[in-house]
N, C-alpha and C positions, 0 to 999 in steps of 0.2 A: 768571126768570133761572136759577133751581135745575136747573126741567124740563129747559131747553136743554140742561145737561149728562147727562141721561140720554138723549135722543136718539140718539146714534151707540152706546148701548150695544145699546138698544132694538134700533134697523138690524144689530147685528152679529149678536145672538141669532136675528134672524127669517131672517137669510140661511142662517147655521149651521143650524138647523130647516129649512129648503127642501132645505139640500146632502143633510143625513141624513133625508130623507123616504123612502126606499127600504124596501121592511118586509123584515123580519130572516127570515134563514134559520130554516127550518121546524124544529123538532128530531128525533129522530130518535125513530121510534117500532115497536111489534112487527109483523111480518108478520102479517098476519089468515089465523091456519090455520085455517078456519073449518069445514072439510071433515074434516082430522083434525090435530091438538094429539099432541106426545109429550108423556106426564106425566113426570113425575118417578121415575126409579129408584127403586124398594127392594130396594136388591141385600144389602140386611145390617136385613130386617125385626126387630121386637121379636115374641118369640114371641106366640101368642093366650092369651088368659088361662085355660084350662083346660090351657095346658103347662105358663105361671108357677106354676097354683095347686099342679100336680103336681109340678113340681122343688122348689118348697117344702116340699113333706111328704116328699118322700124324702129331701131334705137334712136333716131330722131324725131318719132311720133307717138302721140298720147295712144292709150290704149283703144279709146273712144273713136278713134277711128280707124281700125283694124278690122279689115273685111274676114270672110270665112278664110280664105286662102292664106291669108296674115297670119289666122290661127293656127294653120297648119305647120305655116313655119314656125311658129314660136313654139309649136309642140316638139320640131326637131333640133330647135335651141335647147328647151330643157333636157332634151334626152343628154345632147353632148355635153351639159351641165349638171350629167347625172340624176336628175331630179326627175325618175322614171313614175312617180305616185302624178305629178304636176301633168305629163305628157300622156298618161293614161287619159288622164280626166279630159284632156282637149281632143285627143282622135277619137274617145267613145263616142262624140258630138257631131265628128264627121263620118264621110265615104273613106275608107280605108284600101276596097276592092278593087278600087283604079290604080293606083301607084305601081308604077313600073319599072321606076328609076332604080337604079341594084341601092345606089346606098340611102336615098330613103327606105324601101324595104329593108334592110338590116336593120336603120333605127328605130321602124315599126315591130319588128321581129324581138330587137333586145328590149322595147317596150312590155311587151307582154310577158317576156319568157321572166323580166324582173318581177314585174306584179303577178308571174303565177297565174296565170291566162291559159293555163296548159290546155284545154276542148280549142280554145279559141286560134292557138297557134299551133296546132295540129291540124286544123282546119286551112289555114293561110299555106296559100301554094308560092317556094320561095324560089323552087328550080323547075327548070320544064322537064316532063317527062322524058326517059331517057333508057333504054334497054343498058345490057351492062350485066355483070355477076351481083354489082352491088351499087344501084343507082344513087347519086347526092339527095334525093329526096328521102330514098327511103331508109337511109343513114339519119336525117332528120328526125321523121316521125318515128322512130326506132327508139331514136334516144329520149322524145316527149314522149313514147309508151310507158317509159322504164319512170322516167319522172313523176310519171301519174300512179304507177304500182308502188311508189317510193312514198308517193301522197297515202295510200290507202291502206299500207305499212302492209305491202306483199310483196314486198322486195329485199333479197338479203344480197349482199355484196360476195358474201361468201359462199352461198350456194348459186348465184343467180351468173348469167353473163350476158353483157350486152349485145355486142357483137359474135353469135357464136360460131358464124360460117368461117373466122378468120381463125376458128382453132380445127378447123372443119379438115380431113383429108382431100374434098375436092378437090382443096387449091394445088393438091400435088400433082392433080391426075387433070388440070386447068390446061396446062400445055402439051398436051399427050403426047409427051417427048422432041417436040419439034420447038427450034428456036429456045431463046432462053425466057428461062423463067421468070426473071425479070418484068422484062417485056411486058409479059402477060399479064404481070401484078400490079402493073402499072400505073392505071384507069384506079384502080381500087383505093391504092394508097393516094392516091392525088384526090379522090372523092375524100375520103375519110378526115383529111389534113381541112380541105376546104369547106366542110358541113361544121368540123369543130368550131373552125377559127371564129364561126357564128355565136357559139356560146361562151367563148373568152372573151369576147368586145366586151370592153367600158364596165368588166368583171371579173373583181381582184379577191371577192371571199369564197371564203370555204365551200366543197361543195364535191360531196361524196361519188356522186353519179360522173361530172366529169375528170373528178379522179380516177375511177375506175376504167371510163372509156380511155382513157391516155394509154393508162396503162397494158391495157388490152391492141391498142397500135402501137404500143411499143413490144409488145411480144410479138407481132406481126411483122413487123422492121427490123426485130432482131436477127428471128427464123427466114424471112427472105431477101433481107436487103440488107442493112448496114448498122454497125453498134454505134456509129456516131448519132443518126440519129433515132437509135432507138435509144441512147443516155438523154439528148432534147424530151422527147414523150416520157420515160420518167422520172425528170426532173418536174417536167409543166403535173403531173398526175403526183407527185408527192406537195407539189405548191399548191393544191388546190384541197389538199386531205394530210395534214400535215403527220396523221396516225394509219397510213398507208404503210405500215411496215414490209407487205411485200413487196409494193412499188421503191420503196427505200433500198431493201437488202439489193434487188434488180438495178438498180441506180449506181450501189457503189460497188457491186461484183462488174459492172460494164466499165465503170472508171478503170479497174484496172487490166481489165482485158485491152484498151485503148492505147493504155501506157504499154503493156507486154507488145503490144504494136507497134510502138514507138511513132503511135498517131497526138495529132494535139488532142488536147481538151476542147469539146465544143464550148463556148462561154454561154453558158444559159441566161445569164441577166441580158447581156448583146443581142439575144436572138427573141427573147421571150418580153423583154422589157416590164416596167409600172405603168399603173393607172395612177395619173396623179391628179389631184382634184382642180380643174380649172383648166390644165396645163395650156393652154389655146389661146388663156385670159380673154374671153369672148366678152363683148361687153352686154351692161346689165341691161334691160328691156323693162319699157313700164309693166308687159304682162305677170313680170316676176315680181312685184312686189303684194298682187291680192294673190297671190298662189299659194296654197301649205305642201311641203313635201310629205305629204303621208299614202300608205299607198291605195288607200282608195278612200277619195273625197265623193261624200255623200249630199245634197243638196245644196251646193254648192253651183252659180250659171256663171261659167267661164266664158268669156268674150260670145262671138257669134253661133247662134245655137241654128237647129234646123229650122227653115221656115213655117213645117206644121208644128212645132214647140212654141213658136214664139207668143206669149201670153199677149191679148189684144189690148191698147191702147186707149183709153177713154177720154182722155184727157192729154192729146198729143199737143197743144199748143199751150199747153204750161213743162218749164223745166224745174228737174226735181229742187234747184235752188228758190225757186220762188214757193213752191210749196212749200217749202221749210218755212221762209221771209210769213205765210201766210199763216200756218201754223202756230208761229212764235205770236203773229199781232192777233189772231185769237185769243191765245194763253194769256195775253195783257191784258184785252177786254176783260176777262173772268176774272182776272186778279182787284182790277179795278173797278169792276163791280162791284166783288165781294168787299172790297173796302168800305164801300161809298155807300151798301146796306147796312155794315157794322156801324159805319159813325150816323148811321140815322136813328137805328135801335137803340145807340148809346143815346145819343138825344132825347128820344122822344121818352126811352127810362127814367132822366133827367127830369125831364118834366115832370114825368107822373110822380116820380120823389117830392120836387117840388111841392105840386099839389096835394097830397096826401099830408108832406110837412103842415102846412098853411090849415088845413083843413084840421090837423089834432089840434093846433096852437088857439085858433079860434073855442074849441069846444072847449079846451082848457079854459078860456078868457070867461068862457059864458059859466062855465062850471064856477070858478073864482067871483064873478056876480053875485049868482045865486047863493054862495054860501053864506058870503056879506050880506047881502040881506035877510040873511035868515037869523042870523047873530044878531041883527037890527030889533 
């Protein structure tokens, strides 16, 4: 009699399980870039450990004894400390054309490209030559061509394009049907990603030109590779030109093409990251306290200069404290000179008052005489 009463529960549960027999919406998971993947920015790296080990031992020493080489480091402290006007002023001073090391040359590259160096870092060779459709150099000087036409106001965004071979039909007729296309576009987009990445470092403002270049590899990554990260490129190309409206409209028509996918959202902040000022908390150096960050110091002799610069010494066995010590006991002579001829002037004034007194008092007495006796 008990069971009877579970019966119609029984019946209610198995119907309910038939209605919700449907399987569940699939979740949402990453595009398979499998071809090429953007990694993750380091637009504000930690220096490598042979600049750490070096801004550590100079942050223990006066500036006064900072050889040439010392200077060069403290030029690549101020870059990471953003103070690219300070880091100008020290490598104008040196050899620039020797440095080989990849991430000192960036820091020398973002030196200039901030102070506007544009002849001079069109001239700096940052990659080796290289055959290719679309070599990393000439991705570079491509994009300081357009910065200089942008200088001398021949450059419109809207009529102009930076990269134009990437809207080019070659790239269709690139794999002459064999193999995939992909493949082939490969080399291009791995140039274009790593030539930028050179001019987002330790560069968080506005800035029309690689606005436009993003967005221009994002129509490229759209049309042949992937909308995940062709959403990264116009996201990075609306953050750097915030009135990019085409880069914008393209940015959030991809958002939802991603979603109809039922792909995740790529996270742009996770991938693209801030510059944040210090972030490394590098410690201070005595060179940084005579330094102004402006961006081009004018007569101004920062630490070690070239040997034929160096103004000749005449007087190398006195130090500039004792000139001063020598200076000041001059100025005291002069003061106490000048004293010491005032109270003689005043004196010798004194006197002659004196005598002059003495001398009318007398002709008074003799004038007083004569009148008495004339009254006589």
């Amino acid at each position: 009699m008990k069971a009877l009463i579970f019966i119609p529960l029984i019946c209610s549960l198995s119907l309910f399980a038939q209605q919700n027999s449907e399987p569940l919406p699939e979740p949402p998971s990453k595009e398979n870039t499998f071809h090429f993947t953007i990694k993750k920015f380091e637009r504000q790296p930690l220096p490598p450990n042979y600049l750490l080990e070096k801004f550590d031992d100079l942050s223990k020493r006066p500036r006064s004894t900072y050889s040439k080489e010392d200077s060069l480091y403290l030029g690549y402290h101020q870059v990471h400390k953003q103070k690219f006007g300070n880091a100008l002023s020290i490598f104008s001073r040196l050899r620039m054309d020797t440095i080989s090391e990849i991430h000192a040359k960036k820091l020398y590259h973002l030196t200039l490209f901030k102070n506007k160096r544009l002849e001079e870092l069109k001239d700096l060779e940052m990659f080796n030559k290289s055959n290719g459709i679309l070599p990393k150099e000439i991705i570079r000087k491509r994009l300081i061509e357009v910065y200089i036409l942008q200088k001398r106001k021949k450059w419109s965004m809207q009529d102009s394009t930076i990269f134009p071979i990437l809207k080019d039909s070659i790239l269709h007729e690139f794999s002459e049907g064999k193999g995939d296309l992909k493949e082939d576009l490969l080399p291009i987009a791995q140039n274009l990603d790593e030539v930028m990445r050179l001019f987002v470092l330790l560069n968080d403002g506005s800035d029309d030109i690689i606005s436009q270049a993003y967005e221009e590899i994002g129509d490229f990554q759209y049309k042949y590779f992937y909308v995940s990260n062709a959403y990264i490129y116009y996201s990075i190309a609306v953050h750097y030109n915030k009135n990019n409206q085409s880069a914008l409209e393209k940015m959030n028509r991809i958002k939802d093409e991603i979603y109809a996918n039922n792909y995740l959202l790529p996270s742009f902040k996770v991938k693209f990251g801030k510059v944040i000022s210090n972030r490394h908390q590098l410690k201070e150096l005595d060179g940084d306290v005579i330094l102004q960050d402006t961006s081009v110091l004018r007569g101004v002799d920062i630490l070690v200069q070239s040997e034929h610069s160096k103004k000749k010494d005449y007087i190398p066995w006195l130090d500039s404290q004792v000139l001063i010590i020598i200076g000041l006991a001059v100025l005291l002579l002069f003061v106490v000179f000048g004293l010491s001829t005032n109270d003689r002037k005043k004196s010798n004034s004194n006197k002659k008052k004196k005598k002059i007194g003495k001398k009318a008092e007398k002709d008074m007495n003799e004038n007083k005489n004569n009148s008495d006796e004339d009254s006589k």
